[in-house]
N, C-alpha and C positions, 0 to 999 in steps of 0.2 A: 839231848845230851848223848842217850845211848849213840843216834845215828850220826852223829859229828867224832865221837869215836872212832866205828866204824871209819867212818867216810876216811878219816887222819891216819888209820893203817893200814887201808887200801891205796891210797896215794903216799904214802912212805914207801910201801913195797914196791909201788911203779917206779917210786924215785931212787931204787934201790940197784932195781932190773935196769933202768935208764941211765944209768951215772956212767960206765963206759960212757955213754955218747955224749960226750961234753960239748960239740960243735952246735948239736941242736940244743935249743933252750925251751922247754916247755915252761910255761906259766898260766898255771892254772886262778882263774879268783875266784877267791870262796866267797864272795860277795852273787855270783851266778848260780850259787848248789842253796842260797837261801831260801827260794820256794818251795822247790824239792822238800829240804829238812824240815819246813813250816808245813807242808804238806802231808809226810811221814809223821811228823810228831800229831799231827790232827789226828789224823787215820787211828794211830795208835792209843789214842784217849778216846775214839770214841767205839773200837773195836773190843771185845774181851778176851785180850790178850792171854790173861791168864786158862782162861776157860779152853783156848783152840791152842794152847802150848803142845798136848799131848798127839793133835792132829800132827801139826805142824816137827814134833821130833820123829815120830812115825815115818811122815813123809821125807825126811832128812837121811834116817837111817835105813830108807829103801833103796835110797840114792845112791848111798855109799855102799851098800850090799850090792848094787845093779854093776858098779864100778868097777867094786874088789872082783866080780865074777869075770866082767868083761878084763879086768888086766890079767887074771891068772889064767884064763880062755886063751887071751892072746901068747901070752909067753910060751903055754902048752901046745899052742899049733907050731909056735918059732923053733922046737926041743929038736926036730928033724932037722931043720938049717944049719944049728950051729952045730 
């Protein structure tokens, strides 16, 4: 359920970014992403999700701290350009 979520606002936002281009038609079936989601939902019942949660935000908010350094690194080297 979580990951059909997921999946249904990653593909809204594609279908959001893609709406200019009315000529192409993508059509996606969600009949194709059924193993995948039968797959994921396994994994995660048999994983202790709760338990690796605090690994798993750790590693989330390194990511975004590696990010926030690398854009204000970059903008700080551009500061001579503009």
């Amino acid at each position: 359920m979580l990951v059909e979520g997921i999946l249904t606002v990653v593909f809204g936002i594609i279908n959001i970014l893609l709406m200019p281009l009315n000529v192409i038609n993508f059509v996606v079936n969600a009949l194709a992403f059924e193993p995948v989601i039968e797959f994921i939902n396994m994994a995660l019942y048999l994983i202790p999700f709760r338990e690796l949660m605090p690994i798993f935000i750790f590693f989330v908010s390194m990511m975004m701290f590696r990010i926030a350094v690398a854009i204000v690194k970059t903008i700080w080297d551009l500061l001579p350009v503009l």
